[in-house]
N, CA, C and O atoms as a GROMACS GRO file, in nm:
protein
  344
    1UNK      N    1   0.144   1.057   0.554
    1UNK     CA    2   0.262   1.120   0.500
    1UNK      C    3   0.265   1.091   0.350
    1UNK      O    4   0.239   0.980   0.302
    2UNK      N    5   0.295   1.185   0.288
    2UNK     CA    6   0.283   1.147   0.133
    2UNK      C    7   0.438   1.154   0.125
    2UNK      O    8   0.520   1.236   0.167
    3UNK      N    9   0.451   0.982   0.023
    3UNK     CA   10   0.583   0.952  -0.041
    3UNK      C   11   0.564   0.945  -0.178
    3UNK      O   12   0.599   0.845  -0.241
    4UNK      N   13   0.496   1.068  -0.244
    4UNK     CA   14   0.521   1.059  -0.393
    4UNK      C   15   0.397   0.999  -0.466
    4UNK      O   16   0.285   1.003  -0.415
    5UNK      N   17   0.423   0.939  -0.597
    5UNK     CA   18   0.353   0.816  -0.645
    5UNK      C   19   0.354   0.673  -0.685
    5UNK      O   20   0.465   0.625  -0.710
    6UNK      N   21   0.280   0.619  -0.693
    6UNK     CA   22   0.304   0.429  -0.693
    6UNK      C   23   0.261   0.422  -0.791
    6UNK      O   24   0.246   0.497  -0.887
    7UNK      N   25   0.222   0.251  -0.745
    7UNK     CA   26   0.142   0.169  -0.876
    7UNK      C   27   0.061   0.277  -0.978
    7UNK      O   28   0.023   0.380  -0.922
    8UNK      N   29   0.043   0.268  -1.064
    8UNK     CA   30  -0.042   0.330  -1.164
    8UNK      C   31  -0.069   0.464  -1.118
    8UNK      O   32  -0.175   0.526  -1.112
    9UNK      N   33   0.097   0.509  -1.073
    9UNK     CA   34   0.050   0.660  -1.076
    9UNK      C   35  -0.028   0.702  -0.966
    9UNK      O   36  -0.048   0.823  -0.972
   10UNK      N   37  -0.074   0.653  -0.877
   10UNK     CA   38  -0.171   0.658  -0.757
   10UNK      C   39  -0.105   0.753  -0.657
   10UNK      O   40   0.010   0.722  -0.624
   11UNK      N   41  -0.150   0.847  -0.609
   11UNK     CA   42  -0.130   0.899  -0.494
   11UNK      C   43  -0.041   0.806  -0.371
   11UNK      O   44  -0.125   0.740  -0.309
   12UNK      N   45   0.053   0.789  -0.335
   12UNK     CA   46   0.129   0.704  -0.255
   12UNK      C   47   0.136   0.797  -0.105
   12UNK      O   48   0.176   0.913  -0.092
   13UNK      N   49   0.089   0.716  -0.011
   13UNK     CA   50   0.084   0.785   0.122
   13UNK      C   51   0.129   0.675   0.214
   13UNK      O   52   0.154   0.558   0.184
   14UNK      N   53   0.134   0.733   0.329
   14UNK     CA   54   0.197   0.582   0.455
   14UNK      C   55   0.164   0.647   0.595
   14UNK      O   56   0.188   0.760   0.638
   15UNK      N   57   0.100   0.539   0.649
   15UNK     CA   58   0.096   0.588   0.766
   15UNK      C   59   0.201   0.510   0.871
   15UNK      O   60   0.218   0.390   0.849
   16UNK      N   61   0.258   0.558   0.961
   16UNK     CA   62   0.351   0.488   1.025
   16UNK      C   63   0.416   0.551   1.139
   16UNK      O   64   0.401   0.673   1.138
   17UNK      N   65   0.468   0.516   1.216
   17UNK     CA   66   0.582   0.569   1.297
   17UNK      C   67   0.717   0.578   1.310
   17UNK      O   68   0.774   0.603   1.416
   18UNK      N   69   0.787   0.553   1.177
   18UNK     CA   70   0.864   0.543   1.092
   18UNK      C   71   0.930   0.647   1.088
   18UNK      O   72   0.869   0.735   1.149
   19UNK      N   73   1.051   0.692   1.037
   19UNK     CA   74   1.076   0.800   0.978
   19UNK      C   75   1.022   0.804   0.832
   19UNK      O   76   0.968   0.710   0.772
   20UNK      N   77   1.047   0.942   0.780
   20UNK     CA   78   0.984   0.966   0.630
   20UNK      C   79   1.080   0.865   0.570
   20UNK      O   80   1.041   0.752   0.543
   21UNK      N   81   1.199   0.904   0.549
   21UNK     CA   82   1.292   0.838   0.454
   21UNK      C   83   1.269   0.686   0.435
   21UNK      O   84   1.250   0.633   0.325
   22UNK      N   85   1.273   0.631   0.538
   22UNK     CA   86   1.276   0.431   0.506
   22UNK      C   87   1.144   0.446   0.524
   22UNK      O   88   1.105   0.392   0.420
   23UNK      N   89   1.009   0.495   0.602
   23UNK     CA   90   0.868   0.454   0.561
   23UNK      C   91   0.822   0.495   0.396
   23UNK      O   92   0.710   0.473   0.349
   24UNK      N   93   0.922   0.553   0.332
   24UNK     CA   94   0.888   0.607   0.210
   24UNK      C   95   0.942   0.476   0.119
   24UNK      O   96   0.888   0.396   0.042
   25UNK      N   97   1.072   0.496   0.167
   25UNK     CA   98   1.131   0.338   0.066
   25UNK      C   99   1.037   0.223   0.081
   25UNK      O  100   0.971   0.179  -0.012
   26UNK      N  101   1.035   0.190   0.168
   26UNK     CA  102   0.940   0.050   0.228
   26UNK      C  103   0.776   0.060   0.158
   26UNK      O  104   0.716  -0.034   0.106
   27UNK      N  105   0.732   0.181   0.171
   27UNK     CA  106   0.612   0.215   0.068
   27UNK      C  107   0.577   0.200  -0.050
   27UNK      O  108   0.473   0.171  -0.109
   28UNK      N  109   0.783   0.250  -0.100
   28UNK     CA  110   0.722   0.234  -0.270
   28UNK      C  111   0.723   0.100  -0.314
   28UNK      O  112   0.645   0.067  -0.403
   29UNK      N  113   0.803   0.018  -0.263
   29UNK     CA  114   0.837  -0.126  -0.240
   29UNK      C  115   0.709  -0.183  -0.204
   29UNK      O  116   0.636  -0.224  -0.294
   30UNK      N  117   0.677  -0.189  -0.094
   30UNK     CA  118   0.552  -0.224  -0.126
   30UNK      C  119   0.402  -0.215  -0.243
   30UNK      O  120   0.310  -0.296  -0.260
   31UNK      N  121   0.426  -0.093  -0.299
   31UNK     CA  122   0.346  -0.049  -0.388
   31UNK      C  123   0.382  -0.109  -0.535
   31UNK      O  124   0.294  -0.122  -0.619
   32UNK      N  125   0.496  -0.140  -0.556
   32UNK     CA  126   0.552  -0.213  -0.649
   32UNK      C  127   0.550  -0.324  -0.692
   32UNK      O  128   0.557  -0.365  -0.808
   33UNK      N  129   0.536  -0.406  -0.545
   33UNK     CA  130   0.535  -0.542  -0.548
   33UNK      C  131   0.374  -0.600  -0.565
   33UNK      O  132   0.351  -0.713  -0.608
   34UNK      N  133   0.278  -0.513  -0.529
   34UNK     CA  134   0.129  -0.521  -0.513
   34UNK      C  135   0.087  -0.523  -0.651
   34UNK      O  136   0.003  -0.592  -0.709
   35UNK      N  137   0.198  -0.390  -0.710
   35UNK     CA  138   0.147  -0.370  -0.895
   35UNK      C  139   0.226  -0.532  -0.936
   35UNK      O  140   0.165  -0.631  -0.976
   36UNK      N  141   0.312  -0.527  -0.923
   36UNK     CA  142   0.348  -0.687  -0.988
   36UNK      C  143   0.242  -0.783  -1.004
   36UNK      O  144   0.217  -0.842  -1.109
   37UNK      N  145   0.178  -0.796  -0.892
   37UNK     CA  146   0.098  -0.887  -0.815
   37UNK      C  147  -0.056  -0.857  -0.924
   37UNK      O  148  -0.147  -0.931  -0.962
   38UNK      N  149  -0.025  -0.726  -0.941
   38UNK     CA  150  -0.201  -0.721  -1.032
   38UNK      C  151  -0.155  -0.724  -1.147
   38UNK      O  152  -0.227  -0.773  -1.234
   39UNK      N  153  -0.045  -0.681  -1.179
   39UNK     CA  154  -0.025  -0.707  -1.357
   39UNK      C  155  -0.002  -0.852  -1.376
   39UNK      O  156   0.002  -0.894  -1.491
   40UNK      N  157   0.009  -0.916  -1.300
   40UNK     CA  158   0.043  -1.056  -1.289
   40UNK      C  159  -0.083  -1.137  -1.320
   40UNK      O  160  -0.071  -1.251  -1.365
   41UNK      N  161  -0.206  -1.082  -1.299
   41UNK     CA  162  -0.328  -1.110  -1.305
   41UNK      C  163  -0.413  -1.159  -1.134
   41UNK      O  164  -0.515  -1.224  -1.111
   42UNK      N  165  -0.326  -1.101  -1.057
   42UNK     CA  166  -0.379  -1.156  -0.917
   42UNK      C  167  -0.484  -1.036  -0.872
   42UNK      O  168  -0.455  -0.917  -0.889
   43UNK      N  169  -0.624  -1.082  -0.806
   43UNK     CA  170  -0.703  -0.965  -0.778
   43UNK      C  171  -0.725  -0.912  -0.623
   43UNK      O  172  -0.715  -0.996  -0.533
   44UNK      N  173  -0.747  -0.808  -0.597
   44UNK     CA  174  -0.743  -0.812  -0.445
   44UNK      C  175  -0.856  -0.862  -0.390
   44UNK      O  176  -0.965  -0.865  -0.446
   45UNK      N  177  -0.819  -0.922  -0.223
   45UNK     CA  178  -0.701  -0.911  -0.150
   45UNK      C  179  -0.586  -0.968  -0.226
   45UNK      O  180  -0.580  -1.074  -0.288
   46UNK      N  181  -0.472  -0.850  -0.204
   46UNK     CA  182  -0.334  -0.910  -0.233
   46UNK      C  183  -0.252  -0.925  -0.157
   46UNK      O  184  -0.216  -0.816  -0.113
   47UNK      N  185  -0.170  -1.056  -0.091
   47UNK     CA  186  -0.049  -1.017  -0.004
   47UNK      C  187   0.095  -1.026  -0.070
   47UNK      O  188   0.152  -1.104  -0.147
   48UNK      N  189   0.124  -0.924  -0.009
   48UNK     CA  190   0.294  -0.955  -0.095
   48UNK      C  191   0.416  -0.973   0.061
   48UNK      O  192   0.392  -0.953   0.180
   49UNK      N  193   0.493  -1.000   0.018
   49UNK     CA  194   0.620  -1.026   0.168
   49UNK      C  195   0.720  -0.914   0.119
   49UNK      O  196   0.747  -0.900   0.000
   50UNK      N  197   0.758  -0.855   0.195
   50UNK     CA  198   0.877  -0.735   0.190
   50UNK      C  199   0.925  -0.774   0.316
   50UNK      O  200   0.846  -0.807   0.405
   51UNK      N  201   1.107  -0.772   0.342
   51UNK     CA  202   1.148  -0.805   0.427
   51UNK      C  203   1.118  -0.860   0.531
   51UNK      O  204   1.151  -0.807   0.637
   52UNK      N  205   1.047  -0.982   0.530
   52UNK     CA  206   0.969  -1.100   0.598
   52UNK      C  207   0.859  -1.045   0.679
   52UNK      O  208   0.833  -1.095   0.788
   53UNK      N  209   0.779  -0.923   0.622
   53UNK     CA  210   0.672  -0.904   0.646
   53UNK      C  211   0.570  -0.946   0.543
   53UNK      O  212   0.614  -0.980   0.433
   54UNK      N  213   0.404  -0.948   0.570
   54UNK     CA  214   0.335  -0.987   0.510
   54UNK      C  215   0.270  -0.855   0.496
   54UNK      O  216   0.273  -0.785   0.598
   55UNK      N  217   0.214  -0.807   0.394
   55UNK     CA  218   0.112  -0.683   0.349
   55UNK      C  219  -0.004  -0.732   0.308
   55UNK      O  220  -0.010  -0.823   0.225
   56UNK      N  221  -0.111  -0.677   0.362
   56UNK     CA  222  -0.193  -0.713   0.319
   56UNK      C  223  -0.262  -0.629   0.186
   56UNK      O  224  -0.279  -0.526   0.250
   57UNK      N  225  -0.289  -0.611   0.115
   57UNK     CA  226  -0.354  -0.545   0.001
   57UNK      C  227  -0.465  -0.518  -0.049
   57UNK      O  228  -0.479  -0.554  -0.166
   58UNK      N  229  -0.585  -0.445   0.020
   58UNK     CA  230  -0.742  -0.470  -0.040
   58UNK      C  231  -0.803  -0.366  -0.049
   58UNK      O  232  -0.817  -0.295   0.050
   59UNK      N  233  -0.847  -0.336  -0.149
   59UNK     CA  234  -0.948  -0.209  -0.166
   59UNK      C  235  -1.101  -0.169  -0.078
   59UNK      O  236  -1.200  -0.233  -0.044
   60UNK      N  237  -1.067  -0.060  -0.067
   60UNK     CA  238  -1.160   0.027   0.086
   60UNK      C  239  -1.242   0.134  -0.016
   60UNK      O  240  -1.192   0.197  -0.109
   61UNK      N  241  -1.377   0.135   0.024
   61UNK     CA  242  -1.471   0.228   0.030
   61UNK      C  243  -1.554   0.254   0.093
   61UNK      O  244  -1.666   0.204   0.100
   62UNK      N  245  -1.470   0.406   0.189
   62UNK     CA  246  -1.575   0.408   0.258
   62UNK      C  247  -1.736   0.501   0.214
   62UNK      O  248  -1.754   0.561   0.108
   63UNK      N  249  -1.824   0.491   0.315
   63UNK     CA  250  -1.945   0.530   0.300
   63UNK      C  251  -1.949   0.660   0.250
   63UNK      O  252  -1.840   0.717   0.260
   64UNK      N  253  -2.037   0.724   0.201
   64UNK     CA  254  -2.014   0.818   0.116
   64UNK      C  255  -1.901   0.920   0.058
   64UNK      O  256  -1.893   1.043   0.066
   65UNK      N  257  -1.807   0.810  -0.013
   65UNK     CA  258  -1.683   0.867  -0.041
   65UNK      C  259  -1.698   0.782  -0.226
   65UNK      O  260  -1.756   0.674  -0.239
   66UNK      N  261  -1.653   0.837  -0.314
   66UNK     CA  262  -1.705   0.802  -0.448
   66UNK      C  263  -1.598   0.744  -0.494
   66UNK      O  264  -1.621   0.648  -0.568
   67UNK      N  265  -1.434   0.781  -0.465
   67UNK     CA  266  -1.356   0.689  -0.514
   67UNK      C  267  -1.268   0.612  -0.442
   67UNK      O  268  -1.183   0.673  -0.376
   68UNK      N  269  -1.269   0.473  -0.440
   68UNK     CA  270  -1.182   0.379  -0.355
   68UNK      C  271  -1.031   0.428  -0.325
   68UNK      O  272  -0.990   0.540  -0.356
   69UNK      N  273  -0.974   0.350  -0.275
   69UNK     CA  274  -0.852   0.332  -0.270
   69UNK      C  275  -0.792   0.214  -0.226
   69UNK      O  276  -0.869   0.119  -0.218
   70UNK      N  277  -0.665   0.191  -0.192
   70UNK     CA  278  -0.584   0.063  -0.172
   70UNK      C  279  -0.504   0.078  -0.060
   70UNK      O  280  -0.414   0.161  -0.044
   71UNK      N  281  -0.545  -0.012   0.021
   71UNK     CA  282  -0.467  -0.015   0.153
   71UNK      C  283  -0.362  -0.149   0.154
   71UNK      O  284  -0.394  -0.258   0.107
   72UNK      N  285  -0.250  -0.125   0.206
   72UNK     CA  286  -0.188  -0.253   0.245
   72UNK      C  287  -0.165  -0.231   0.381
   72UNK      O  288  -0.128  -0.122   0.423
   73UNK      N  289  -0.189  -0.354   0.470
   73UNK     CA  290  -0.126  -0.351   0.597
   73UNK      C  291  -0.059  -0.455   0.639
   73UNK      O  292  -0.079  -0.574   0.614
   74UNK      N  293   0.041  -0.395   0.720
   74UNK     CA  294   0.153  -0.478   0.790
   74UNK      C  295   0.049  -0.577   0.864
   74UNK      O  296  -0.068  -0.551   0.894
   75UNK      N  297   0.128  -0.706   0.890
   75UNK     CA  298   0.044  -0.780   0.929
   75UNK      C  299   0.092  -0.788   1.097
   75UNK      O  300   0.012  -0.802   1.190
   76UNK      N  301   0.244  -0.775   1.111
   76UNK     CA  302   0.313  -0.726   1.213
   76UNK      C  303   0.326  -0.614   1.283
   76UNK      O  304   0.343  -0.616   1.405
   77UNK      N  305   0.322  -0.530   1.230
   77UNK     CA  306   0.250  -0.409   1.283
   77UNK      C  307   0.141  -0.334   1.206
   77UNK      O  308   0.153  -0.269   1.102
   78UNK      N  309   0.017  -0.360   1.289
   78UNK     CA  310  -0.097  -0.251   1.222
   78UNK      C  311  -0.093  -0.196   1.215
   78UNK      O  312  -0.177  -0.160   1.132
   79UNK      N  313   0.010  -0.053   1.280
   79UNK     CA  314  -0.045   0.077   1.264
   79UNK      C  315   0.043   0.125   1.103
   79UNK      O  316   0.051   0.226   1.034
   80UNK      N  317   0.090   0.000   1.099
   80UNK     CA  318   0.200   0.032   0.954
   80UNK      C  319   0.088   0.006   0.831
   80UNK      O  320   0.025  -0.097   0.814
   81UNK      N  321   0.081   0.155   0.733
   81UNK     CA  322  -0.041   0.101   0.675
   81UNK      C  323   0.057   0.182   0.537
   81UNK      O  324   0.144   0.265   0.563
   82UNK      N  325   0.019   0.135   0.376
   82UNK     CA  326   0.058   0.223   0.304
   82UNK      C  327  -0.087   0.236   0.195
   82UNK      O  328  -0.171   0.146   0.186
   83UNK      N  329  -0.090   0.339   0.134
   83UNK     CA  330  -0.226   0.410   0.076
   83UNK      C  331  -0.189   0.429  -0.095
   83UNK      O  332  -0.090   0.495  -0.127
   84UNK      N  333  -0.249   0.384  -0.166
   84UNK     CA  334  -0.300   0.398  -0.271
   84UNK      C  335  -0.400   0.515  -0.340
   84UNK      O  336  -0.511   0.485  -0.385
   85UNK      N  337  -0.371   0.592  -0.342
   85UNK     CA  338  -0.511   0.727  -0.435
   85UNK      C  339  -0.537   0.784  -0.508
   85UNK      O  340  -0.453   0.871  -0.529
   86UNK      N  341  -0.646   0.787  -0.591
   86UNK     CA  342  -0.652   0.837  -0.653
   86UNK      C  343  -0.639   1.020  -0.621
   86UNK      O  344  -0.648   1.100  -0.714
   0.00000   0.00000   0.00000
């Protein structure tokens, strides 16, 4: 589901079972707190806590695909994932 854009402008997506509205809030929030986390000088993996969840934060490339992206996942629920893209 695309919620707009994040950190540095990145393509912001979420996968979830969520509704749009709060998996969108909870997304950008998360995406916010991750940019904190790198302007801060922290490198991935990043975890950040949003409402006493843990996210996980680490950049994915897959096999013949040329530009990465940034995944965070719920650590409490996996299928809760939010996306970073270029």
């Amino acid at each position: 589901m695309d919620c707009g854009r994040g950190f540095n402008d990145l393509s912001l997506q979420v996968v979830t079972t969520h509704a749009r509205k709060s998996a969108c809030a909870t997304a950008k929030q998360v995406s916010d707190a991750y940019g904190k986390a790198i302007r801060g000088g922290k490198q991935p993996p990043v975890t950040v806590r949003l409402h006493g969840a843990s996210w996980k934060c680490e950049e994915k490339q897959p096999t013949n695909t040329p530009n990465p992206y940034t995944e965070c996942a719920n650590s409490k629920q996996s299928e809760e994932r939010v996306l970073l893209v270029s």
